[in-house]
C-alpha positions as CSV (number, residue, x, y, z in Angstrom):
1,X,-1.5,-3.0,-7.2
2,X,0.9,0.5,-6.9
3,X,-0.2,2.7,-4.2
4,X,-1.9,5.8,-6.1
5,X,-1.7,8.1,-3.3
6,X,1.7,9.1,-3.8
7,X,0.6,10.1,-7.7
8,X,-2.2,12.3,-6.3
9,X,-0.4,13.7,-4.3
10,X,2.3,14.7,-6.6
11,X,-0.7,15.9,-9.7
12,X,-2.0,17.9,-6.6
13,X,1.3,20.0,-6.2
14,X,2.5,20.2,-10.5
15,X,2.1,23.4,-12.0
16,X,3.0,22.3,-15.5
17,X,0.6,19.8,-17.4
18,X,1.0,16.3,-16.5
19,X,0.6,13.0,-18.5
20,X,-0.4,9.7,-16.5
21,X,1.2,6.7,-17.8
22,X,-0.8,3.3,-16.7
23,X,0.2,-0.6,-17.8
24,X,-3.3,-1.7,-18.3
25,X,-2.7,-5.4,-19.6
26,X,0.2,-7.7,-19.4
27,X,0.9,-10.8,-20.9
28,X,3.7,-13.1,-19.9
29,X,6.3,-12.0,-17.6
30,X,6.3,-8.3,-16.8
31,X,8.8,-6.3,-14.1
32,X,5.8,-4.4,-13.1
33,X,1.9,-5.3,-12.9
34,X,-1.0,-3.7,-14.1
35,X,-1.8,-0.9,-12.4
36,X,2.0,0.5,-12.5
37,X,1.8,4.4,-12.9
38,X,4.4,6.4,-14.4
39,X,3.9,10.6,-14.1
40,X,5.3,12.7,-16.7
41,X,5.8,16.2,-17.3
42,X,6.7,18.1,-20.9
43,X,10.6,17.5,-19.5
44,X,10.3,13.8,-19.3
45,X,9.3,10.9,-16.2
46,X,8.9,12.5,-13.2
47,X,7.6,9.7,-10.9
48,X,7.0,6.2,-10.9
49,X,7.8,3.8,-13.3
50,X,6.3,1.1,-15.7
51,X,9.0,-1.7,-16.2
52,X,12.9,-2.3,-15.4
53,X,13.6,0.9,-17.0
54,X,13.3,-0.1,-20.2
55,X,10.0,1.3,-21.6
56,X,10.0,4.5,-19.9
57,X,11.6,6.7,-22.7
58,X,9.9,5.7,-25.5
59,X,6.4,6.0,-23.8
60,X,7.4,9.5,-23.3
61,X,8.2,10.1,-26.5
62,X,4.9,8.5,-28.3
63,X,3.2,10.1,-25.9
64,X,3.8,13.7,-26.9
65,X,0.6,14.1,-28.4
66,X,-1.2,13.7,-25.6
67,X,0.1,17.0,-24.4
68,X,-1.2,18.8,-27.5
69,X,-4.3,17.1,-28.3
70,X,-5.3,15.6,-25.0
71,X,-6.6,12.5,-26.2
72,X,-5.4,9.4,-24.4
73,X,-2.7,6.3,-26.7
74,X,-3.1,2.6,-26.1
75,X,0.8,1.8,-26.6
76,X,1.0,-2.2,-27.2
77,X,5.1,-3.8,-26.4
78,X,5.9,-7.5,-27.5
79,X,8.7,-8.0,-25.6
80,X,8.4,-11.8,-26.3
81,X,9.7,-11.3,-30.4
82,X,13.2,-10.2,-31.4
83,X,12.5,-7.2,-30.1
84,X,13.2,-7.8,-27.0
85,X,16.8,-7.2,-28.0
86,X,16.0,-3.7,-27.7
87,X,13.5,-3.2,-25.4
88,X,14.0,-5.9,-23.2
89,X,17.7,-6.1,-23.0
90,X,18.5,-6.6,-18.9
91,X,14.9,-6.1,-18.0
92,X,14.1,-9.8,-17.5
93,X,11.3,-9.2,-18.6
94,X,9.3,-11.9,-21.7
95,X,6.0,-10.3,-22.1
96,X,3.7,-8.2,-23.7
97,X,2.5,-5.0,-22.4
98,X,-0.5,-2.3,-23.0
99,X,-0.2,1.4,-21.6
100,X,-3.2,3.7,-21.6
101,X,-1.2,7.5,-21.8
102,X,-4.0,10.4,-20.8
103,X,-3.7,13.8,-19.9
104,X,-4.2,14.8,-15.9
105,X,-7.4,16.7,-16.0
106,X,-8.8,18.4,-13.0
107,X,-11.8,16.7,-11.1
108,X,-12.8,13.5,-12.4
109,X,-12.0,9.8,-11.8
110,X,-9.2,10.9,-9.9
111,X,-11.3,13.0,-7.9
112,X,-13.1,10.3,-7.1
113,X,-10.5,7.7,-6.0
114,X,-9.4,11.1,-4.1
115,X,-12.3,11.4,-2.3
116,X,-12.8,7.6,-1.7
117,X,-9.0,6.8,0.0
118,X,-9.9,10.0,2.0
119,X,-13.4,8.4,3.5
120,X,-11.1,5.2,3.9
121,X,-13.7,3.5,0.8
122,X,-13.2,1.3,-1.6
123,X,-13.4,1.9,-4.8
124,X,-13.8,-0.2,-8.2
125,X,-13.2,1.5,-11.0
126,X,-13.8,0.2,-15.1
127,X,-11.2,1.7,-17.4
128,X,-12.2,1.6,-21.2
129,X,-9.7,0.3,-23.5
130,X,-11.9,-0.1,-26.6
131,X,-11.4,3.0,-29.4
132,X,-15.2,3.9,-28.7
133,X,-14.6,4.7,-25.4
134,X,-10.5,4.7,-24.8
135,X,-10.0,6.6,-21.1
136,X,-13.3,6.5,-20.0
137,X,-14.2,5.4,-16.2
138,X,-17.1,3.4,-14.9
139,X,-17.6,3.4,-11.4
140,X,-18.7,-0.5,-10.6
141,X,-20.5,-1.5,-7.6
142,X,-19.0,-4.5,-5.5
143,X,-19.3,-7.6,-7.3
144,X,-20.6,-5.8,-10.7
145,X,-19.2,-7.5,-13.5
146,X,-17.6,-5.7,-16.3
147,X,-17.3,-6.2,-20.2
148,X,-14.5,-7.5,-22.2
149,X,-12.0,-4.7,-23.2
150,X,-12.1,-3.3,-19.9
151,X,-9.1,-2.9,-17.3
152,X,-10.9,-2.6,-13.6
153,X,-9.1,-1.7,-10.5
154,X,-10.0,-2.1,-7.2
155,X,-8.8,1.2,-5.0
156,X,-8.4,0.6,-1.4
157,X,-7.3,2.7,1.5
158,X,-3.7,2.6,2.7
159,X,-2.9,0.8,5.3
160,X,-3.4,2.7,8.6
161,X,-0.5,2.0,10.8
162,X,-1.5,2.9,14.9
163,X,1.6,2.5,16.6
164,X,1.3,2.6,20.9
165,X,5.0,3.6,22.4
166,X,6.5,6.3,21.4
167,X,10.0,5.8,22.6
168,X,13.3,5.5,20.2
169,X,12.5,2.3,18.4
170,X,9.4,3.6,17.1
171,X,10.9,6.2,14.6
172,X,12.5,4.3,12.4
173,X,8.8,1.8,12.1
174,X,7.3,5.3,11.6
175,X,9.8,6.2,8.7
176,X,9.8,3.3,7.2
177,X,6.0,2.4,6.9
178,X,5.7,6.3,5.5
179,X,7.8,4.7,2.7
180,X,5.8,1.5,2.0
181,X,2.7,4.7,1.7
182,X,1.0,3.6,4.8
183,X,-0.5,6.0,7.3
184,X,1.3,6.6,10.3
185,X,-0.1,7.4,13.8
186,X,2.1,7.3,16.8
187,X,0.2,7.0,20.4
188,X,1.7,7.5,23.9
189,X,0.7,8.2,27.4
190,X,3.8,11.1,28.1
191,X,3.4,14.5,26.8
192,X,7.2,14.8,26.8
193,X,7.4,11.8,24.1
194,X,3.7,12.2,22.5
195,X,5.4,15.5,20.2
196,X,5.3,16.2,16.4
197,X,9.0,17.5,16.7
198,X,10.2,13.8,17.3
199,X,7.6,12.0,15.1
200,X,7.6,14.6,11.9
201,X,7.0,11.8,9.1
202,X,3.7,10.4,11.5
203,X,0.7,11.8,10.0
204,X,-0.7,12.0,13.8
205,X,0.7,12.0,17.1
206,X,-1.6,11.6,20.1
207,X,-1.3,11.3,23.8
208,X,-3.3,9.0,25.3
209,X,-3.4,6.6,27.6
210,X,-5.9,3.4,27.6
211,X,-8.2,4.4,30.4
212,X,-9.2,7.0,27.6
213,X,-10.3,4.2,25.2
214,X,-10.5,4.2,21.2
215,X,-12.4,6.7,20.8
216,X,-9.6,8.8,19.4
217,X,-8.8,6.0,17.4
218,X,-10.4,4.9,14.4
219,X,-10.0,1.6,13.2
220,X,-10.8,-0.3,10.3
221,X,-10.3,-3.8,8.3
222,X,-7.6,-2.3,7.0
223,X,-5.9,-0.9,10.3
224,X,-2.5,-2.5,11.8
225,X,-1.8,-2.0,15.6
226,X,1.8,-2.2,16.6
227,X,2.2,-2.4,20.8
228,X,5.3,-1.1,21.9
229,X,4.9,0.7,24.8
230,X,7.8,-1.3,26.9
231,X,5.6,-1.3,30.4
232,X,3.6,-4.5,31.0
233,X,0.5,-2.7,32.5
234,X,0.1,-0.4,29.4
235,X,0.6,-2.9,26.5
236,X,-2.3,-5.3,28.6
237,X,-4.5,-2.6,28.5
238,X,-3.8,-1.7,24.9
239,X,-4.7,-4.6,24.5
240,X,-7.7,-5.3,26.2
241,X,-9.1,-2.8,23.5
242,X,-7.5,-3.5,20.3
243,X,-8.1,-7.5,20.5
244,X,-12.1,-7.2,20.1
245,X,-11.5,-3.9,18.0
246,X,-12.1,-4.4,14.0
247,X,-8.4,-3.6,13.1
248,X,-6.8,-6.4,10.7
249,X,-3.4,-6.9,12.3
250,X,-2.4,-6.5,15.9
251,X,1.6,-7.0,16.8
252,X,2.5,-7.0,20.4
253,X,6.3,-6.1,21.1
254,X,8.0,-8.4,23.6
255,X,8.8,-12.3,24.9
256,X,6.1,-14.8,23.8
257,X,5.7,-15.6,27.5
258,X,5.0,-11.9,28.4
259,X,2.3,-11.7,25.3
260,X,0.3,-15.2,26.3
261,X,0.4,-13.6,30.3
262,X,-1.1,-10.5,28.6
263,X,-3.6,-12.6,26.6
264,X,-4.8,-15.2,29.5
265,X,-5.8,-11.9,31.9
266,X,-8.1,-10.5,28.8
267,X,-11.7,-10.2,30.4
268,X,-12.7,-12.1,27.7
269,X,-11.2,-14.7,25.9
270,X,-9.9,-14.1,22.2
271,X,-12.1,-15.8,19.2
272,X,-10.2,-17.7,16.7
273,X,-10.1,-15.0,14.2
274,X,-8.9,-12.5,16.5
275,X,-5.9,-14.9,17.2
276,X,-5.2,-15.3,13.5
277,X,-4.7,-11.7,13.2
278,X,-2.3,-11.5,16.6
279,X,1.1,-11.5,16.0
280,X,3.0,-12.0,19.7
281,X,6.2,-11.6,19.0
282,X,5.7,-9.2,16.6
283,X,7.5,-9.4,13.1
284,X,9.2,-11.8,11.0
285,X,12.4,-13.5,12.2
286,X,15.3,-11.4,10.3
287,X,17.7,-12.0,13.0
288,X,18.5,-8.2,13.7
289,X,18.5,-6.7,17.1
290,X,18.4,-3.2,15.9
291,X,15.8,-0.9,16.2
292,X,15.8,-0.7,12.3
293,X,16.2,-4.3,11.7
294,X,13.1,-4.6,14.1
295,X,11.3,-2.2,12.3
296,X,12.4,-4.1,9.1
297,X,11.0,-7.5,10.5
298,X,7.3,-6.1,12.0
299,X,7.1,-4.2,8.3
300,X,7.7,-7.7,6.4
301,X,5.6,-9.9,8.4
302,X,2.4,-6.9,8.0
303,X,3.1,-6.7,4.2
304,X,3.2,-10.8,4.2
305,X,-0.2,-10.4,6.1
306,X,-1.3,-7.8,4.1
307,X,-0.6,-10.1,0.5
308,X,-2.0,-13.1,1.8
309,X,1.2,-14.7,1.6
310,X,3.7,-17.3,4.1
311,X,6.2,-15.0,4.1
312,X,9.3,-17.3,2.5
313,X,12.5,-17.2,0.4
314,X,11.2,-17.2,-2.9
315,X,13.3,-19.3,-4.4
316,X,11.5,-21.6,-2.5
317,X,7.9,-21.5,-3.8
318,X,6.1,-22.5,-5.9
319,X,3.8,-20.2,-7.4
320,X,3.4,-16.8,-9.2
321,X,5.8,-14.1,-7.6
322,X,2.6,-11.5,-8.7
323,X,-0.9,-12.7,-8.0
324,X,-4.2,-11.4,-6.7
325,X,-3.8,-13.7,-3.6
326,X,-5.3,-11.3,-0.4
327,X,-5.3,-11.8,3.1
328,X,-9.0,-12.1,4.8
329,X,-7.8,-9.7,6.9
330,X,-6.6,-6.2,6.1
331,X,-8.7,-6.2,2.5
């Protein structure tokens, strides 16, 4: 599913009123998946995006009277008849789509997915799609079913990206992951490299060192841990904490020798499932030396984690390219 915190945070700073654009039901082959967002002002799309780029303008324009009435359109596409000539041209796409178009209201359910990614909950959430009760939320306990004419989404936290070293190779990692929505804290152990002014994307930078334990450091199920710190005694006892901690996904930086040496002199030894969720090298092989490229490869091989998938070309699978496959780990 689309990250949603980038649309809250952009309804948070609008000063003009705002139209929320969601694909609610798909048929077929679609671009995008439900869940897609696309923002709009009374100028046009302002951020995010529905299909290939070929739906976008004419959602805006049947949507218009959302902005004077504010009651919320169920737009239907067939782009599986002739039409696709004209909606589907270069889109790839063979599908039929449904778009619930609402106004942006203060408070509400997007308060309350708000409040939940804030407290690191998750959330499920029951969208009418019925004309009784079009736009309406239901909040759903875990495992709750749901009626028929219903689209439910599950909201989850971001991902919470801790990365340990906070030398040169770790800003690009910081950028990027700020661009896959993640949050981003950078720890080190020297004041002089543990600053704001070199990390400015990181939502946190910390010094500490691991004598000072996790305390600082709150981690989750849906926490990654990426040890870079370059010096053997402080990536083993980085270690030595994040192993038995509850974080999903912990990528050690270095030589596959060097990471087994720092497992083997852990006071106690791993349990399977902490092993499936060590990655020693970290990252997927990319074939790039470059701190970017790095950066690149530890980013792939997290998302792969992250999806549940064997990260592969994927001209060579076998399944769907969209699914609701998810990782044990990291959910």
């Amino acid at each position: 599913m689309t990250s949603v915190q980038p649309f809250l945070e952009a309804i948070r700073t609008a000063t003009s009123p705002l139209l929320l654009a969601t694909l609610v039901r798909v048929e077929g082959s679609s671009y995008r998946q439900p869940g897609a967002r696309l923002l709009m002002d009374e100028s046009g799309p302002i951020f995010g995006s529905l299909s290939g780029g070929c739906l976008e303008a004419d959602v805006f324009a049947k949507a218009q009277g959302c902005f004077l009435d504010g009651q919320p359109r169920l737009l239907r596409y067939d782009l599986r008849t002739d039409l696709d000539l004209i909606w589907g041209t270069g889109s790839g796409c063979a599908g039929a789509a449904e778009i619930l178009v609402e106004r942006v209201v203060e408070g509400g359910w997007l308060r309350k997915v708000e409040c939940a990614l804030a407290a690191r909950k998750t959330l499920r959430l029951a969208t009418g799609l019925d004309d009784g009760r079009l736009g309406e939320r239901f909040v759903l306990d875990a495992g709750e079913p749901w009626e028929f004419g219903s689209f439910v989404e599950t909201f989850q936290p971001p991902i919470a990206l801790w990365i340990f070293g906070a030398s040169e190779d770790a800003k690009p990692l910081t950028r990027m992951a700020k661009l896959l929505d993640m949050v981003v804290h950078v720890v080190d152990h020297r004041p002089a490299f543990a600053r704001v002014e070199r990390f400015p994307e990181a939502d946190s930078v910390q010094c500490l060192r691991p004598a000072s334990g996790l305390g600082g450091v709150p981690l989750d199920t849906r926490s990654a841990a990426v040890v870079m710190t370059h010096q053997y005694d402080l990536d083993s006892g980085w270690m030595r904490l994040l192993m038995p901690s509850a974080a999903g996904y912990v990528g050690l930086m270095g030589h596959r020798k060097r990471g087994q040496r720092i497992l083997d002199e852990l006071v106690d030894t791993p349990t399977e499932a902490q092993l499936r969720r060590f990655y020693s090298p970290v990252g997927l092989d990319l074939g790039s030396e470059a701190p970017e490229g790095i950066a690149l490869a530890i980013l792939a091989e997290l998302q792969a984690c992250h999806g549940g998938r064997q990260a592969q070309h994927l001209r060579e699978g076998r399944g769907a390219i969209h699914g609701p496959a998810l990782a044990d780990e990291l959910r």
